[in-house]
N, C-alpha and C positions, 0 to 999 in steps of 0.2 A: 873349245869347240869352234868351230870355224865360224867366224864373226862372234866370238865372242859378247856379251851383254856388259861384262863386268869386269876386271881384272885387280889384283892386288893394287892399296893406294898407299899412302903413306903408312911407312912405319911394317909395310910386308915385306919380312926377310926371305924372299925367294931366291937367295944368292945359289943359282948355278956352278958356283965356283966352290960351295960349301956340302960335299955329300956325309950325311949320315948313315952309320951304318946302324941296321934295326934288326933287332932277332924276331926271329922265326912266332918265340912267343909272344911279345908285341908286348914288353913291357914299358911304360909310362912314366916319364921323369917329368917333374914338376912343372922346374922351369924357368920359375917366377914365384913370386914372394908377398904376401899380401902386407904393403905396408903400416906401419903402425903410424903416420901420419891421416891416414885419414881408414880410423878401427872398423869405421860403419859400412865402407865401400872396399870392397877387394879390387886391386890392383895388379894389373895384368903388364909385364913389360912386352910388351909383342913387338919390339927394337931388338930383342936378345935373339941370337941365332939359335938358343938351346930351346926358347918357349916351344912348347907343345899345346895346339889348340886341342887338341885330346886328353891332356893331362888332368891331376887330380883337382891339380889348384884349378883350373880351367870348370871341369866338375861342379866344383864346392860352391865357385862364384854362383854360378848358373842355381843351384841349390840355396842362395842365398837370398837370391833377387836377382831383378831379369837385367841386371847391367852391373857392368864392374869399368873402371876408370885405366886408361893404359896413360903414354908418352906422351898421345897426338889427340887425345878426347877421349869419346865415350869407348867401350866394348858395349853390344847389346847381342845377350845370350839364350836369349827365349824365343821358341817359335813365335808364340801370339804377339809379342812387340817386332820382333822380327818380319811377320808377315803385311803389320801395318806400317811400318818404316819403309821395308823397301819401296811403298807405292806413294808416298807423301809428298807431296807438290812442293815442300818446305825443302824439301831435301834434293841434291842437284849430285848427279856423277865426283865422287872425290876423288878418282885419280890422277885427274887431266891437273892436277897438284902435284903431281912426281918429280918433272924435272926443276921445278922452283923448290922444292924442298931440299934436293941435294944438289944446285945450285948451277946446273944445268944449261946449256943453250944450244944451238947449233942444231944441224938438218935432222938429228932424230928428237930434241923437243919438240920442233915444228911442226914433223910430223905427226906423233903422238899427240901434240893437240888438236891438230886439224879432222883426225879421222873419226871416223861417227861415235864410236866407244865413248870420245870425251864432249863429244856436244851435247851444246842444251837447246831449252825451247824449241822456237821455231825451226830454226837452224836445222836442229835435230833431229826433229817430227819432221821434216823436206825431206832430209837423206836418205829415212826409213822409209818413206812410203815409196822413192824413188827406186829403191834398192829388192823392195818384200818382194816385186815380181820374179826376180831371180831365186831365191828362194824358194819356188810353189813345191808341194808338196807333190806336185807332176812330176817336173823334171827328177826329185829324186828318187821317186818310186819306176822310174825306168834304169834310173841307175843301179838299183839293185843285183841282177844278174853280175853286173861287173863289181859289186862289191864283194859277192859269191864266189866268185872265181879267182880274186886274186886274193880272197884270204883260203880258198885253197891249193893255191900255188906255194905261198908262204909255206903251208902248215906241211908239203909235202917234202918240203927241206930238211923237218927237222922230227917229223914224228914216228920213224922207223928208229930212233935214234933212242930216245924216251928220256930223251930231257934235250936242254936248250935256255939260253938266254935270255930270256922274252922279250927284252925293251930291244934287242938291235935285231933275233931273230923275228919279232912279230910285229911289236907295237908298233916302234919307228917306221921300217919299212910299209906298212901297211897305210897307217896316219899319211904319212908322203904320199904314198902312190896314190892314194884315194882325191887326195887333192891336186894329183898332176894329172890324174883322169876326168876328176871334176873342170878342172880348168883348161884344160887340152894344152899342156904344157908337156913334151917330148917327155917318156915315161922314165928314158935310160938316166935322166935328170936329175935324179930324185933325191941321190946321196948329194947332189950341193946344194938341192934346197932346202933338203933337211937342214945341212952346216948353218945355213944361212938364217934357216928359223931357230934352231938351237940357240945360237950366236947375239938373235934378236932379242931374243928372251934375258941375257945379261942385264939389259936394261930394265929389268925391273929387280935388281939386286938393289940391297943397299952400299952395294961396292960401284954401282952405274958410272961414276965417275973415272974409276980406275978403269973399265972397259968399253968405256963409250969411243976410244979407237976402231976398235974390233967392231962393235954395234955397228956405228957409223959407215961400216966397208961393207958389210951383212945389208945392212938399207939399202945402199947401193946396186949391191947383186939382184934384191928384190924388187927393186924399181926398173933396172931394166927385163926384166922378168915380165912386170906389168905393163910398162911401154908395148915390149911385141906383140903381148896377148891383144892390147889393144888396137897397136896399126892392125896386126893380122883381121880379126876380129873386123875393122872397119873395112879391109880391103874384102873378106868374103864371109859375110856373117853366116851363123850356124842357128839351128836351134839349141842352142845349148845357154851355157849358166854365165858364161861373160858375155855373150851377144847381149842377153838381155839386159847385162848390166851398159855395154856401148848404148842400147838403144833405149836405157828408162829416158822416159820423159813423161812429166807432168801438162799441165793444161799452159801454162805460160814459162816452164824450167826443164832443164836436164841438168843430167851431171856432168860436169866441169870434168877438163884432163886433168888436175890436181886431182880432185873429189873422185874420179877412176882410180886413179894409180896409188893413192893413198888406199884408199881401201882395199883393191885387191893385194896391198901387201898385208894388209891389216886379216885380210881372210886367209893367205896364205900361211900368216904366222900361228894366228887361230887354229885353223884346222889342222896344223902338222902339233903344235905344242902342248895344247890340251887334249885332245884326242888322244895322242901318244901318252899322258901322262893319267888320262882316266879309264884307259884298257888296262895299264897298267896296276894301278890302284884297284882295277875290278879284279884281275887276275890273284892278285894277291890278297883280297878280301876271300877269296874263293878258297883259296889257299888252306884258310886259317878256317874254313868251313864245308869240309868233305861233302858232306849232306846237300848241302846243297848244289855244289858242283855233279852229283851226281842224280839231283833232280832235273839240274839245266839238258841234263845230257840224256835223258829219257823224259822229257818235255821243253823239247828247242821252240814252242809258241810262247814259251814263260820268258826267252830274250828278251823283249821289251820291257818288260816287267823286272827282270834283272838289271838292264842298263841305270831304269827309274831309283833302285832300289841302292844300286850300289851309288849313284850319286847323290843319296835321301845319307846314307851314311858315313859315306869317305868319298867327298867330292874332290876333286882336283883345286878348284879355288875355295878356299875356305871362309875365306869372308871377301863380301864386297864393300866397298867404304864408298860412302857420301860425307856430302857438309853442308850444313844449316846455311839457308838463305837469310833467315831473319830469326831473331829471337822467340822460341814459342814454350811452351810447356807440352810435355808429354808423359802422360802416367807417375803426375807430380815430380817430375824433373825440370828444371829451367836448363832449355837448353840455349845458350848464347849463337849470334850467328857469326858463322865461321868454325865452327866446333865439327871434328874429324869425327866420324861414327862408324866402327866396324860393325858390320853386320854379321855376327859371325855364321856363316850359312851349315857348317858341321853341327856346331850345337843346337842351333836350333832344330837338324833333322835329326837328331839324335833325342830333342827332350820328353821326358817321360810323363809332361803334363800334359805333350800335345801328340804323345805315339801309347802312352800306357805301358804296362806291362808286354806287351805286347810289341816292342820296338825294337827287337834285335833283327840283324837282317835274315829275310826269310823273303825269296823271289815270288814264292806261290802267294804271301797275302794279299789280301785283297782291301779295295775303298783306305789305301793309304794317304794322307793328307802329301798335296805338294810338297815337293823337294824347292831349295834354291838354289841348285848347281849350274842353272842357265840363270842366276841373278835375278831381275823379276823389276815388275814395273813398266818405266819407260825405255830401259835400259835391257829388258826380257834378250836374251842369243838370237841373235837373226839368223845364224847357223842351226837351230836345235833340230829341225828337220834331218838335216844331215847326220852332226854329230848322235842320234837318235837309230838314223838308219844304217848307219855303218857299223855304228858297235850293238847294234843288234845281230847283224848277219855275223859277223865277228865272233862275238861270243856262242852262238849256237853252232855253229860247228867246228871253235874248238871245243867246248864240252862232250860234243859227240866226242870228236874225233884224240880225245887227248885223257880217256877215262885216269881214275887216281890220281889229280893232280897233288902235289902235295911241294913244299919248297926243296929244294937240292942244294944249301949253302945259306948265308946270310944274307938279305935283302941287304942293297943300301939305296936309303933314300934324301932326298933336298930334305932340307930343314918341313917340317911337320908345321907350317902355318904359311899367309899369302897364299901363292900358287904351289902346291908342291906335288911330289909321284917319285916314282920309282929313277934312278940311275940305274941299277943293276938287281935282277929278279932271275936268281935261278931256279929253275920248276925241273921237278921229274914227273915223270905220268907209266903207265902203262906204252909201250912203242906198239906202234900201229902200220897197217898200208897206205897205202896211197888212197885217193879218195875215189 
C-alpha cells in the first residue's frame, strides 16, 4: 500500500525472479520440517523459497504454541502475542537489516535506510508527523470519482470479453494510474513506472545481490520522477498530495530535498506494488469463494468490509519483522537483544483462538478483530487511507460488473511468504456491457 508501514525483513524470500505456479484448488505443500534438534519448538525455515506461510507445518506450529524458531530468530504465530509485539517499545523496525544481511552497499541501501519505513525514534516520529497531512482522509475522499472512472475504463476493455488477465488487464494498470493521478505524474507514464516499481521490488529478493544492477537504474528512473514532481510542485503549488508534502513543515523543521525524494519513491514503489499484488490476492480469494463474490456484487457497501477481510486473511505482506532492542522476557521466552522476530501477520488473522469458529472469510461479518496487513504500531501504512479507498471502489464494481467470477487456467504466483501476489490470474466471469 502506498507508504507502506512494513515490508519483508530478513530471511523473506519475495524473489520476483521466482514464480510459482498454484492450482485453482489451493493445495498446501509443507515446506519446512520441524527439526529434531530442538523436539519442543517447531522450526520454520522461511530462507526456503518452497516455505509456505499457509502450510500444514505452518498450521501445527501455531496449534502448538504461539511461536516457532526459523534461520534469523523467532516466528511469532498468534494473534494475542502478535497483537502485543507489533506495538512494543522493545522492538524497533527489522528491515532497515536487508542490505547488511546480504551484504549490500551502494545508492539503493542508502536509500532504503534513509526513507521513513526504516526509521526510528525521534527521527521517525518527525517524518511522520511531517508527512500525515498529505495523507488526510480529505484529499482522498475527493479522489474518489477518479478512482471510479478509471477502474471503469479498465473494466470496459475486457468485460464484453468474459475473461482476462487480471494482474496486467486490471491490477497493474489500475495500482499505476491511481498513483500517477495521486501524484500528477503524466498519466500516459505509467507502464515505465510500473517497470520501474516492479524492478524495485527485486530488492527484496534473497537474490538482491544478483539484481541490484537493474534495482539501482529503476532508483534512478524514480528519483528523477520525484525531482520534477518536486521543482514542479515548488514552481506552482496545488492543493493536492505532493504540494503538501513540498510544503510540511513543523514548528522549527521541514522536510529535507533528500527526505522529499526518498520518500516519494518510497510511496511510489508502495502504492504501485502492494496494491497491485493485494487486488490481486483479493481477486483470487473470491475466486475460490463464488458466494461471496456474488454478495460483493448485490451489496457494493460490503467493499470496505471486503477489502478488511481479504487482508485479515491473505495479505500481500505476510509477516512484518522487528529486532529486540535489549534483552526482555516475553510470555516466558527470553528474548536476547538483537534477535529477528517475524510477525507473521496471515496467521495471526487466520487464528482460531482469536477469530473462532467463525473465521473463514465472509465480507458481511461483522465486530471482526483488527487485521495486520498495514503492520501496526509505530510503523501503522501512512498510505492505509488510500490503499483502503481505491480497492474499495475497485472491487465493488468489478463484482457488479464481472458476475460468475471463477479461475480460467492456473494462477501463478511469488513464493507464498515475505511480500507475495499473484504473477498471472486468469478469471472468466459472465461478459458484460460497458458501464
Amino acid at each position: 500500500m502506498l507508504g507502506q508501514g512494513d515490508a519483508p525483513g530478513i530471511g523473506a524470500p519475495a524473489d520476483r525472479g521466482v514464480a510459482m505456479p498454484y492450482s485453482s484448488h489451493d493445495p498446501l505443500e509443507s515446506g519446512s520440517q520441524v527439526t529434531a534438534a530442538t523436539p519442543d519448538i517447531p522450526f520454520l525455515d522461511v530462507a526456503d523459497p518452497a516455505f509456505s506461510i499457509r502450510s500444514d507445518v505452518v498450521r501445527a506450529a501455531r496449534a502448538a504454541g504461539w511461536y516457532a524458531k526459523t534461520p534469523y530468530g523467532i516466528a511469532v504465530l498468534r494473534y494475542d502475542q502478535v497483537s502485543r509485539l507489533i506495538k512494543d517499545r522493545r522492538l524497533i523496525q527489522g528491515s532497515a537489516a536487508w542490505p547488511a544481511h546480504h551484504d549490500v552497499s551502494g545508492p539503493w541501501a542508502d536509500w532504503w535506510t534513509r526513507c521513513v519505513l526504516n526509521r526510528e525514534g525521534d527521527d521517525h516520529a518527525r517524518l511522520r508527523r511531517l508527512m500525515n497531512p498529505a495523507f488526510s482522509s480529505r484529499l482522498i475522499a475527493a479522489m474518489v470519482p477518479s478512482f471510479q472512472a478509471l477502474a471503469n475504463e479498465l473494466i470496459d476493455e475486457f468485460a464484453g470479453d468474459g475473461r482476462c488477465e487480471f494482474m496486467s488487464a486490471f491490477a497493474e494498470p489500475y495500482a499505476t494510474r491511481v498513483t500517477t493521478r495521486l501524484l500528477g505524474i503524466p498519466e500516459d507514464e505509467w507502464r515505465t513506472l510500473a517497470d520501474h516499481g516492479g524492478t524495485l521490488g527485486l530488492a527484496l529478493s534473497v537474490q538482491v545481490k544478483e539484481h541490484l544492477p537493474r534495482v539501482e537504474a529503476a532508483l534512478e528512473g524514480l528519483y528523477s520522477y520525484a525531482d520534477a514532481l518536486i521543482d514542479d510542485r515548488r514552481a506552482a503549488p496545488r492543493d493536492d498530495f505532493v504540494t503538501h508534502l513540498v510544503e510540511a513543515t513543523g514548528e522549527q523543521d521541514r522536510l529535507s530535498d533528500e527526505e522529499l525524494r526518498d520518500n516519494l519513491v518510497l510511496l511510489i514503489f508502495g502504492g504501485i506494488d502492494t496494491t497491485r499484488s493485494q487486488l490481486g490476492l483479493g481477486i483470487d480469494l473470491f475466486a475460490r469463494h463464488p458466494e461471496q463474490w456474488r454478495l460483493l456484487g448485490g451489496r457494493p457497501e460490503l467493499a470496505p468490509a471486503a477489502v478488511e477481510e481479504i487482508m485479515r486473511v491473505r495479505p500481500t505482506v505476510t509477516w512484518v519483522t522487528r529486532e529486540a532492542t535489549e534483552d526482555f522476557e516475553f510470555d516466558g521466552l527470553a528474548i536476547a537483544a538483537g534477535t529477528t522476530i517475524h510477525l507473521f501477520s496471515e496467521s495471526a488473522g487466520t487464528d482460531p483462538e482469536a477469530y473462532g469458529d467463525e473465521a473463514g472469510f465472509d465480507v458481511s461479518a461483522a465486530g471482526r478483530r483488527r487485521h495486520f496487513g498495514f503492520g501496526g504500531g509505530r510503523h501503522h501504512c501512512l498510505g492505509h487511507f488510500i490503499a483502503r479507498g481505491d480497492m474499495s471502489e475497485a472491487l465493488a464494481l468489478l463484482a457488479r460488473r464481472l458476475p460468475n467470477l471463477a479461475h480460467d487456467g492456473e494462477p501463478v504466483f511469488l513464493p507464498d511468504s515475505g511480500n507475495t501476489g499473484p504473477v498471472e490470474l486468469p478469471i472468466r466471469f459472465d461478459p458484460s456491457g460497458r458501464s
